[in-house]
N, C-alpha and C positions, 0 to 999 in steps of 0.2 A: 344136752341129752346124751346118754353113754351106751356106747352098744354094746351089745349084752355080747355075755366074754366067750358062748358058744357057738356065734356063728351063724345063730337062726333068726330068718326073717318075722319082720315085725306083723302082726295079723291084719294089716290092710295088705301085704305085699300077696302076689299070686304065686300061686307055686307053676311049678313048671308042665303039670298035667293040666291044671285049670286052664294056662295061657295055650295048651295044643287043643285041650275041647272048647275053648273061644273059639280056634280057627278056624273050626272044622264046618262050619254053616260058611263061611268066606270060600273054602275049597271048593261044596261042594257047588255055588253057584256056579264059581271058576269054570268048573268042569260042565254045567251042563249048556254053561255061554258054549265052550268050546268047542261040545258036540251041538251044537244049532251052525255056529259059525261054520261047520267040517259039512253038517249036510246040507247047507244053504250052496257051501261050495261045488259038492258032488253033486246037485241038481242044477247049478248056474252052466258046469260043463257037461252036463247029460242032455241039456236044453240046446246049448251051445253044436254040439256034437251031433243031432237030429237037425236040427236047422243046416246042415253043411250036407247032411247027406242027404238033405231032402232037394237041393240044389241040383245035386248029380243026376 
């Protein structure tokens, strides 16, 4: 099979805007994993932090 003498991809291949809007459902979990993770964090030391000073 001969590739064609221009350069351009064959029409199963992805272009480079389709492969960034595939991604973009993969980020946008990323991102809201990472805002659950950040306030799971910032209530584990707020809990943390009330428990010490309920000591005193």
């Amino acid at each position: 099979m001969e590739r064609p003498k221009d350069g351009s991809v064959g029409v199963d291949g992805l272009s480079a805007e389709q492969q960034r809007n595939g991604l973009k459902p993969l980020w946008l979990v990323i991102a809201i994993l990472a805002t659950m993770v950040a306030i799971a964090f910032l209530l584990y030391v707020s809990i943390l932090v009330y428990g010490v000073m309920q000591r005193m």
